[in-house]
C-alpha positions as CSV (number, residue, x, y, z in Angstrom):
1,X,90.4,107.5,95.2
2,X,91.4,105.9,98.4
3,X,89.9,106.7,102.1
4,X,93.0,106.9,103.7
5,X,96.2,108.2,102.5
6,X,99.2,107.2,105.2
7,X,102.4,108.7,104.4
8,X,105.3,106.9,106.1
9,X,105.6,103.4,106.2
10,X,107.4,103.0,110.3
11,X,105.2,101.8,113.0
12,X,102.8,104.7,113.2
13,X,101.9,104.5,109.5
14,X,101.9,101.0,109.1
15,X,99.5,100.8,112.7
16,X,97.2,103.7,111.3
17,X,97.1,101.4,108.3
18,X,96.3,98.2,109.9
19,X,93.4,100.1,111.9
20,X,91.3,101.8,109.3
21,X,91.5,98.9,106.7
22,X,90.9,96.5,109.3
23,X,87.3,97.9,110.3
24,X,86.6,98.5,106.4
25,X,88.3,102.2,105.1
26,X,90.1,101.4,101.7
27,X,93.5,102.8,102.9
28,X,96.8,103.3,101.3
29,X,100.3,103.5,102.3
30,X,103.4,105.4,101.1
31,X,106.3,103.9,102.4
32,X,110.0,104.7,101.0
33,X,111.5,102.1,103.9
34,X,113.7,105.4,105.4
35,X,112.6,104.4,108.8
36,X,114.7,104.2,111.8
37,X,113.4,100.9,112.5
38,X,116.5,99.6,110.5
39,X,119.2,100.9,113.1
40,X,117.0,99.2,116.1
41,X,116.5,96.5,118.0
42,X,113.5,95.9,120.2
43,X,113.6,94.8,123.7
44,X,111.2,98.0,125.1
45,X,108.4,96.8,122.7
46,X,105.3,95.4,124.6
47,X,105.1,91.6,123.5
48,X,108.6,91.6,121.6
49,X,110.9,90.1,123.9
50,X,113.9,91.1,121.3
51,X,113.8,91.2,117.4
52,X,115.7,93.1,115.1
53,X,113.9,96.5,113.6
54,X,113.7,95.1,110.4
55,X,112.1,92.0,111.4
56,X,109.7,94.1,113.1
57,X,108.9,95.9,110.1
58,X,108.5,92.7,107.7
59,X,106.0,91.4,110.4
60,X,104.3,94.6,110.3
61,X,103.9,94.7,106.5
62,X,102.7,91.0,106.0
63,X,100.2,92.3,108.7
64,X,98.7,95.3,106.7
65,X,98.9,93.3,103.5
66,X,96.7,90.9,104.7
67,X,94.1,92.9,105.2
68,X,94.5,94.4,102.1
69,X,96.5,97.7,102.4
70,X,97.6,98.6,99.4
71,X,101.1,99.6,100.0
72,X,103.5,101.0,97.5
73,X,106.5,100.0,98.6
74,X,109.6,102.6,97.4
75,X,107.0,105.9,96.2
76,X,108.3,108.8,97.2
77,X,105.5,111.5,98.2
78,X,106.6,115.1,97.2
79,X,103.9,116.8,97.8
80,X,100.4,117.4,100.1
81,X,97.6,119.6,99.5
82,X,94.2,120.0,100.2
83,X,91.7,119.5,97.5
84,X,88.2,119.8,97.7
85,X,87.0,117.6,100.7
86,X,90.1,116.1,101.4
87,X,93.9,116.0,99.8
88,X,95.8,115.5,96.9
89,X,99.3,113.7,97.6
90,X,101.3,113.9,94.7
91,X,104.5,111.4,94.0
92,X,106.6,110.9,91.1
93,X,103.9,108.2,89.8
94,X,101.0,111.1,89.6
95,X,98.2,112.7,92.0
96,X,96.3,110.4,94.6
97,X,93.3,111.6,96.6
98,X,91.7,110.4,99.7
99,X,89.4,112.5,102.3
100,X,92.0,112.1,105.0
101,X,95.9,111.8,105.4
102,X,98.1,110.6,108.2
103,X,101.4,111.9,108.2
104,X,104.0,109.4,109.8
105,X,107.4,110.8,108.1
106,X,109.5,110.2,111.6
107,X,110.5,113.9,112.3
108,X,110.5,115.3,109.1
109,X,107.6,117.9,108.7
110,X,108.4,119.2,105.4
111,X,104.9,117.9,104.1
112,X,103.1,119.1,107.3
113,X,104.4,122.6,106.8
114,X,103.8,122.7,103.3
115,X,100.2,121.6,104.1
116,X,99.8,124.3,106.8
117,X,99.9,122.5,109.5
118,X,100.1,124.6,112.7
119,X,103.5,124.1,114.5
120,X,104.5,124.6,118.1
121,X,107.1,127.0,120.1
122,X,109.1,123.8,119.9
123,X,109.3,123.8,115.9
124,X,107.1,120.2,116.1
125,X,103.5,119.7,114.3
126,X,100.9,120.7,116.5
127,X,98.1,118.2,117.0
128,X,95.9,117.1,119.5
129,X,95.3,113.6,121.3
130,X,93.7,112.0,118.3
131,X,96.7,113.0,116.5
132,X,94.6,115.5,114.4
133,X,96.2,119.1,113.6
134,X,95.4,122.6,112.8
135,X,94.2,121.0,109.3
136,X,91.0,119.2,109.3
137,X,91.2,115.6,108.5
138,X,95.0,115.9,108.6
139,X,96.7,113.6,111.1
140,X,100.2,113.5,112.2
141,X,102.5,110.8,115.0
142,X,105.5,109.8,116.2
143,X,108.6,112.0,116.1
144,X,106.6,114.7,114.2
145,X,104.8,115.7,117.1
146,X,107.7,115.0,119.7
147,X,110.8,117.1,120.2
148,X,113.7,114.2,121.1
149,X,111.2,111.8,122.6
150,X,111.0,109.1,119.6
151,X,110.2,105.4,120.4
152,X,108.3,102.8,118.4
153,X,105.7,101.6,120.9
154,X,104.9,105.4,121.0
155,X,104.4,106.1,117.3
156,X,102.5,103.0,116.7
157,X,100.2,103.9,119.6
158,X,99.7,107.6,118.0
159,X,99.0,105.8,114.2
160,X,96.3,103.8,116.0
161,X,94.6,107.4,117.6
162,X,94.6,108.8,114.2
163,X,93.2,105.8,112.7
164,X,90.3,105.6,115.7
165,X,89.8,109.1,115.2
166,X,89.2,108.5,111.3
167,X,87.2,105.7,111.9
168,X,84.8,107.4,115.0
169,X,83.9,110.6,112.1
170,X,83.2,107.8,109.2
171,X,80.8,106.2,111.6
172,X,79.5,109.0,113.2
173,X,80.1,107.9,116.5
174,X,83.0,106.9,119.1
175,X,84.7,103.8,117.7
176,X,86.5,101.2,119.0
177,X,89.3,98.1,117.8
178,X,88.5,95.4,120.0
179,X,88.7,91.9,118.8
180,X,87.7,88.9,120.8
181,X,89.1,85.2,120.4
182,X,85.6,84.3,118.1
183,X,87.3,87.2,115.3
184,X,90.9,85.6,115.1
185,X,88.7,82.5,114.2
186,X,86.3,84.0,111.8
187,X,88.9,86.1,110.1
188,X,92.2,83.6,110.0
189,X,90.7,80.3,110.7
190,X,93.0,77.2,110.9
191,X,95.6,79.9,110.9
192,X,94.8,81.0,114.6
193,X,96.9,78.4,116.3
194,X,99.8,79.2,113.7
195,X,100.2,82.7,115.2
């Protein structure tokens, strides 16, 4: 059993992923690499002055590998339910649990209906500014929650809500992600200057 359970490996599951296994929540990531990120190129991407969507991506896996992510690259999840106090996600390699999901599947919400998730007039997953829905402990970004308004900075920005909002219930209070120069040197050392 894992923490968190991210489904979707674009920039709002791979940023939900960074966040909670970053500040200590044994996270894992489902990513079958359909993500539009492949058919972009980022010049609207805060600190990315232009790089190709796949690049993007590489950089953001070597990211959430490094702090340990365990990402399974290619696994295919078919199915989402609740189970006891959190959910089972099932994928062709068996059943995995975890007491919270984030759902980042770009703007299909076939596992979001099929785990009950409230949707709105619009036909889009209802959820509220921590990216929470109807379903406790169920999360869900991007192009999910958006009708026609996609865009990368957007959906990595709603992973990082869900992932705050996970992290603020674990520690039982508001939480926040903020680094200072003395972390980069305590947790990549020589490798600060690299980056």
């Amino acid at each position: 059993m894992t923490d968190v359970i991210v489904v979707g490996g674009g920039p709002a599951g791979l940023s939900a992923a960074l966040f909670t296994e970053k500040n200590g929540l044994e996270t894992t990531v489902f990513d079958t690499d359909k993500t539009w990120m492949h058919k972009a190129h980022l010049f609207n991407y805060p600190g990315v002055g232009s790089q190709d969507g796949t690049a993007f991506l590489d950089t953001l896996r070597t990211q959430v590998d490094s702090f340990g992510v365990d990402r399974k690259q290619g696994v295919e999840v078919t199915g989402v339910t609740e189970s006891g106090d959190g959910f089972t996600v099932t994928t062709e390699e068996g059943e995995h649990e975890a007491p919270y999901v984030v759902l980042a599947t770009g703007a299909n919400r076939d596992l979001a209906e099929e785990l009950g998730c409230a949707l709105t007039d619009e036909g889009v997953v209802d959820a509220d500014v921590t990216m929470e829905t109807s379903v406790e402990n169920a999360y869900a970004t991007g192009a999910m929650i958006r009708a026609e308004e996609w865009q990368a900075v957007i959906s990595a920005g709603d992973g990082a809500a869900a992932a705050l909002n996970i992290l603020s219930k674990e520690k039982g209070e508001h939480y926040h992600d903020f680094d200072v120069p003395a972390d980069a040197e305590s947790t990549f050392g020589g490798m600060v200057d690299e980056a």
